[in-house]
N, C-alpha and C positions, 0 to 999 in steps of 0.2 A: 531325581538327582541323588547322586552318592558318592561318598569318598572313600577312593580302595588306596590303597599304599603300590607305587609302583619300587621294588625292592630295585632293582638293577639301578636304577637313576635316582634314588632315592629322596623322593619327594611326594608329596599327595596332590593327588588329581582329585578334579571336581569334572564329571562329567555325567553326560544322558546316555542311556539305552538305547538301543533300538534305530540309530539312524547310520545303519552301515556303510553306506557310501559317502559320507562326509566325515571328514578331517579325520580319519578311523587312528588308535591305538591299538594294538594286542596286547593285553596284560594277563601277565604268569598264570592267571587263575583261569585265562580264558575267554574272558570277558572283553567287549568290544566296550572301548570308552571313545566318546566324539565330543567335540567340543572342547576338549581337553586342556584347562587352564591352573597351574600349580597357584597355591594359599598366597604367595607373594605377589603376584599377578593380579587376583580378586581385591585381593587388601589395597594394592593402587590404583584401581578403580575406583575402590566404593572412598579412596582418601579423597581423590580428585572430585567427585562428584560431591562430595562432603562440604568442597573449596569452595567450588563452583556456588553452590545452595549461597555459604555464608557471603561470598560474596554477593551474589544478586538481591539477598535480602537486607545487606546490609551498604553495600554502595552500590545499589541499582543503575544509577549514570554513570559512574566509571565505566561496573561492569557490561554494559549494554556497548559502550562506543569500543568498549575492545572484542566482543562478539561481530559487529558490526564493519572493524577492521579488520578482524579474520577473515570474513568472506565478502569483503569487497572486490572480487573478481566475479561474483554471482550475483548477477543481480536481483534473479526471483530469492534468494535467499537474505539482499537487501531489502529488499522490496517489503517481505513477511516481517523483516525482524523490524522496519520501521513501523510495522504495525504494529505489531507488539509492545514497543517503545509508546505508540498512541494508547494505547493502552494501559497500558502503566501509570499514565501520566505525564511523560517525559517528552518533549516537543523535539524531533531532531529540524534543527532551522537548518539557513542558509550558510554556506561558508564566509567566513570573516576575514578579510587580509592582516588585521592586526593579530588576531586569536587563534584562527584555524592550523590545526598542524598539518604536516602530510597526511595525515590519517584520519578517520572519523575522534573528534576532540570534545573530552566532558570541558562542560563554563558553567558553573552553577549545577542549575537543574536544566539545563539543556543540554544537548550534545548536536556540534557541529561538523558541518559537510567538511572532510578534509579538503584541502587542495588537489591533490591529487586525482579525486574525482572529474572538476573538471576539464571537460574538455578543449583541447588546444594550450593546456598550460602544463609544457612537460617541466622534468625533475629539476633543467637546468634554471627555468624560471622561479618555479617554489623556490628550490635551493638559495636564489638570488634575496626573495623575499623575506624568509627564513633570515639570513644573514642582515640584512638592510633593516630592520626591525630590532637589532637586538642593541642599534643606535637610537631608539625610542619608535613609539607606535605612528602610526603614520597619519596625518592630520589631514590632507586632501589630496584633490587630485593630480596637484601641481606639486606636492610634495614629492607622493609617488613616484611620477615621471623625472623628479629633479634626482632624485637617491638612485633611481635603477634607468640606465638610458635602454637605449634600442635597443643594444646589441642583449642584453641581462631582459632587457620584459616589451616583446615586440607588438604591436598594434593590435594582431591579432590574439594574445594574450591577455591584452588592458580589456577589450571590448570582453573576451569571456568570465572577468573577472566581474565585470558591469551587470553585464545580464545575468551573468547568477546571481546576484546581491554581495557578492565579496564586498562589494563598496560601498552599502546603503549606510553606515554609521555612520561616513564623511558623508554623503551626500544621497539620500534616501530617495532621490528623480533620478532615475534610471536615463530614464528619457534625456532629462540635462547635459547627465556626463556622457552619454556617445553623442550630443551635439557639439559636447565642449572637449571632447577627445582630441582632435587635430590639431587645433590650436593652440592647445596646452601641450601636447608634443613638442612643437614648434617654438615652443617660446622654451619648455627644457633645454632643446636640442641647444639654442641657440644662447640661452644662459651658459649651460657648461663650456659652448665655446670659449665666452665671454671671461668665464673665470678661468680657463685652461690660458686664454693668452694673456692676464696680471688685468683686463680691462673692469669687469667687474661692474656694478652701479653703487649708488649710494649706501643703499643699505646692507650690501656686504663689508660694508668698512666696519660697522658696528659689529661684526662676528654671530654668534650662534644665537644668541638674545634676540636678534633680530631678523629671524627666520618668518617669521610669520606674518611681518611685514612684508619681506621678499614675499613669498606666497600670496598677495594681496594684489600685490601687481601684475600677478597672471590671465591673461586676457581670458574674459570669458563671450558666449554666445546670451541673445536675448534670451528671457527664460522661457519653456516651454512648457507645455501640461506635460506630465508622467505620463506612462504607457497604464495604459487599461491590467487591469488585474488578470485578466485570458491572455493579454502576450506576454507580462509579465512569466507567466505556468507555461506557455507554450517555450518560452528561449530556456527558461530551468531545464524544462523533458528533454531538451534537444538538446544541452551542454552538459544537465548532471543527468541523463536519464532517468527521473522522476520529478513530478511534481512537491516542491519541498516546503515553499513559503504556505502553499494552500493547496487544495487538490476540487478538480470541478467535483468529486461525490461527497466531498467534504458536510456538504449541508445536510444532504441523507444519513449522513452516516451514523445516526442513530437509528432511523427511521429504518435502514436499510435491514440492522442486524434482526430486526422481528420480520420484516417485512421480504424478504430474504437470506434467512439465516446464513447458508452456506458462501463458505469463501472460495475465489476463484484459485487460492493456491492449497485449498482442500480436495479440489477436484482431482486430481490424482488418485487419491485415498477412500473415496467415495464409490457406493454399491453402483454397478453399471446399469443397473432396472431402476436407479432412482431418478424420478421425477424432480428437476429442479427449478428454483428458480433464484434469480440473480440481479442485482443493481452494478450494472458496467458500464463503460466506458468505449466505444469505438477507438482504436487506436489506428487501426489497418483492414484497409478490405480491399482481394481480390475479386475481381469479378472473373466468370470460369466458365465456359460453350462446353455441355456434354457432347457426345459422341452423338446423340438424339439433335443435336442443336436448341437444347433446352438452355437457361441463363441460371447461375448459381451464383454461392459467393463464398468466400472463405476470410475469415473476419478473424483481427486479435484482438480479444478483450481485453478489460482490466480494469481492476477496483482497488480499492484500499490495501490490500493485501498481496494481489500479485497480478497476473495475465494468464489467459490462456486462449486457445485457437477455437476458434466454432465453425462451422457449416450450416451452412442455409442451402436445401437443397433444392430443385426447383419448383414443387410445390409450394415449399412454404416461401424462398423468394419473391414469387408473382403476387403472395399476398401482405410482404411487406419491405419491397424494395424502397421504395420512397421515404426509410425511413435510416437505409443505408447510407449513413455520411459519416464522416471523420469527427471526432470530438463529441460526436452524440453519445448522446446519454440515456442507458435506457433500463427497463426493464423487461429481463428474456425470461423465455422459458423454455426448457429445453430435456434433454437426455443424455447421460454422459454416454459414451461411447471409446472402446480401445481399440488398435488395430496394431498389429505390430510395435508391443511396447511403448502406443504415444498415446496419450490420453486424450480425448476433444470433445466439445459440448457440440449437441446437433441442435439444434434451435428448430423450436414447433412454431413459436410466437415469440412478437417483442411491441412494449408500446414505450411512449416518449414519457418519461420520471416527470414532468410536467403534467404530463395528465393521469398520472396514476393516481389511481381515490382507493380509498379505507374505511370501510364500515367499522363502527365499535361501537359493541354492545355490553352494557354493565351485569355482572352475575354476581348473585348472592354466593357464599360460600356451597349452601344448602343447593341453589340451583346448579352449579359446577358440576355437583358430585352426583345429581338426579338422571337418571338415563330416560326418565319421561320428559323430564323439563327442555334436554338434549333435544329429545326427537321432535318438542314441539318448534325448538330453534330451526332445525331443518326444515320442518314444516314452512313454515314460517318464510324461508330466505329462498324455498322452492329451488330444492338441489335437483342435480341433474339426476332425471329418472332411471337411466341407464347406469348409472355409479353402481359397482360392483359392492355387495355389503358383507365382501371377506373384512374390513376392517372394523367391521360394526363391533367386533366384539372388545376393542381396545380403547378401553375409556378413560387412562389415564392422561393426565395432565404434563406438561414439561417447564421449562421455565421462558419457552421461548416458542416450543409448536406444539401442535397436537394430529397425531394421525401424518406424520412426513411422509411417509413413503407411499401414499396412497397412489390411485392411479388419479389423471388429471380430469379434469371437468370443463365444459366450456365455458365457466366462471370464470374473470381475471381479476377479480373485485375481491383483494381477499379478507374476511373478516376477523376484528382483531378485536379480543373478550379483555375486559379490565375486571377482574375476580377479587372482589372484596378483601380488604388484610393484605393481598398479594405485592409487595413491591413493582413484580413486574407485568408488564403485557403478555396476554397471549396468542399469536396466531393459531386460529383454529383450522383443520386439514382443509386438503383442498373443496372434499364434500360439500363444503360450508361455504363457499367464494361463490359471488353473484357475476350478473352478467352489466346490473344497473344498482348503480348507490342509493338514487332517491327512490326507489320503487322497495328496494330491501328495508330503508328507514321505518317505510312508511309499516310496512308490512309486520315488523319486529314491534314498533309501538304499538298498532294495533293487535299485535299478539300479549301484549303486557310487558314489552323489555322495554326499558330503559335505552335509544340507541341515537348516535348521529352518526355524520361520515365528516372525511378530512382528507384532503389533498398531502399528499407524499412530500412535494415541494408546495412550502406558504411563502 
């Protein structure tokens, strides 16, 4: 980098060398400048980002639900930034009809799904709600219907309010209110009649005090059980596209980040030779007849973080189609792969996060850092004889793996080291991944570690 004076326009550039076919300058001296950005230009940057910092460190929720309403036309970029928010700390819940604005909205230490998210409630209904609310917050389901009729918030808007949880602080059964939806229309419709022609009942003579009385008298249905916490997440993905009140990888999702470090909205960014693996989610699968009449499949994942497309191609299909369903849950393994600017994981293997086991083995600090003690570990867990030992020479430690980019083994048992002092876990390479938990146990104590194993889901 360097700063020459451009005399004619008089101002100073900051620019690089050397890259003559982009954004090119000629300056008096001769000189090719590219990149080409004058002092006033850099200084509103690095002000903005300056902004940006204090804000995030200093009102994390604010800042995050206006990040979040920036790009809520993206949803892989929703998608990341609510992870990010799990991360932090910051829970983004369901939308509220009392609280929620059009947009993603800080409450506290949460931030809420805007309105406008969901699906089938367009601008004219928010709009409606918005306004009707700011006559006070809205106390049930019979009130609702009473303040906004049909024409302002129609059946098919009530119900998407329901199943997203818009409604759960008046009435937390989901299940209840789309059985008491009709009827409680019906009795709106036919109140506003009632007070549109002077007829009215009793306890509209008492006026506003006496609203919640009215409201009492609103027919309901016998009561029901709730809906199950999986259709609960399944009407979410399908009105707000995501899983928001809870997520099915929710339970791993500690387990997952040692246990598969890499995220599926890293995979873009990710070496194309690396070996990976993954805790996802089935969301979609084709099934696909090659030209051979061989059986494939082309599959959308997704985890905590984002989605991305995989291929099972028809070797490895035949050996684990039985395990292609919808909502499954698994762990893969696979290779990224690019083809025309679109990134995709090709899947070698996958088994079901229910039966996935973890061996862990205790190390001294002194044993960690031993490259004897190392090879007796291998010994020990009888790695695949065939493993390439280009990696042998890299014996550092991380905070989360060791050895990533190795080549794979037919281990899917991977072992995970608790190193004395250490706060964290560590997954050790693939080298190290057995084929069987109780035979590696046994083998590890009889070599003198310290070792059990543990089920991924308890």
């Amino acid at each position: 980098m360097k700063i020459v004076s451009r005399k004619s326009l008089g101002i100073q550039c900051v620019f690089d060398i050397g890259l003559e076919q982009d954004h090119n300058f000629l300056l008096d001296n001769g000189y090719i400048a590219s990149n080409c950005f004058n002092k006033s230009h850099s200084v509103a940057y690095g002000y903005v980002t300056y902004q940006t910092a204090y804000l995030k460190a200093n009102y994390p929720v604010e800042y995050m639900a206006a990040l979040l309403s920036s790009v809520s036309g993206d949803q892989d970029k929703v998608q990341r930034y609510i992870a990010n928010c799990r991360s932090m700390g910051i829970p983004v819940v369901p939308p509220d009809v009392n609280s929620s604005g059009e947009d993603f909205t800080p409450r506290g230490q949460q931030i809420l799904f805007g309105l406008a998210a969901i699906k089938n409630l367009g601008a004219g209904p928010i709009a409606s709600i918005l306004q009707a609310r700011q006559d006070g917050a809205f106390t049930s389901l019979a009130d609702l219907c009473s303040r906004l009729d049909s024409r302002s918030l129609n059946k098919k808007a009530l119900e998407a309010l329901i199943q997203t949880g818009a409604l759960d602080l008046l009435e937390p059964n989901r299940h209840q209110l789309m059985n008491d939806l009709d009827i409680t229309m019906e009795w709106a419709s036919r109140r506003a009649k009632e007070q549109a022609s002077g007829q009215g009942n009793i306890f509209d003579f008492f006026g506003e005090s006496s609203q919640t009385k009215t409201f009492d008298t609103a027919p309901t249905t016998t009561r029901v059980q709730d809906y199950s916490s999986q259709e609960k997440l399944r009407m979410e993905k399908e009105l707000l596209g995501f899983y928001i009140s809870d997520h099915p990888l929710s339970v791993v999702s500690r387990s997952a980040k040692l246990m598969a470090p890499i995220n599926l909205c890293d995979i873009p960014d990710s070496s194309e030779t690396k070996i990976v693996t993954a805790i996802a989610l089935i969301l979609d699968i084709k099934e696909v007849v090659t030209k051979k009449g061989d059986r494939m499949a082309i599959l959308q994942l997704e985890d905590l973080t984002g989605s991305t497309e995989a291929v099972v191609f028809p070797k490895t299909f035949d050996k684990v189609k039985h395990l292609l369903e919808k909502d499954k849950r698994l762990m893969v393994w696979g290779k990224i792969d690019r083809r025309d600017e679109q990134t995709q994981l090709i899947i070698d293997n996958m088994q079901p996060i229910e039966s996935v086991r973890m061996v862990r083995v205790e190390l001294t600090r002194e044993q960690a850092s031993d490259r004897q003690v190392l090879q007796q570990l291998k010994t020990a867990l009888n790695p695949n004889p065939n493993y390439s030992n280009s990696n042998q020479g890299n014996s550092g430690y991380g905070n989360s793996s060791y050895g990533r980019n190795e080549p794979d083994n037919s281990g899917k048992i991977p072992v995970i080291a608790a190193i004395e002092y250490m706060p964290k876990l560590v997954r050790l390479g693939n080298q190290f991944w057995v084929e069987d938990e109780e035979t590696a146990v046994k083998a590890l104590q009889q070599a003198g570690f310290k070792a059990t194993y543990d089920a991924l889901v308890t």
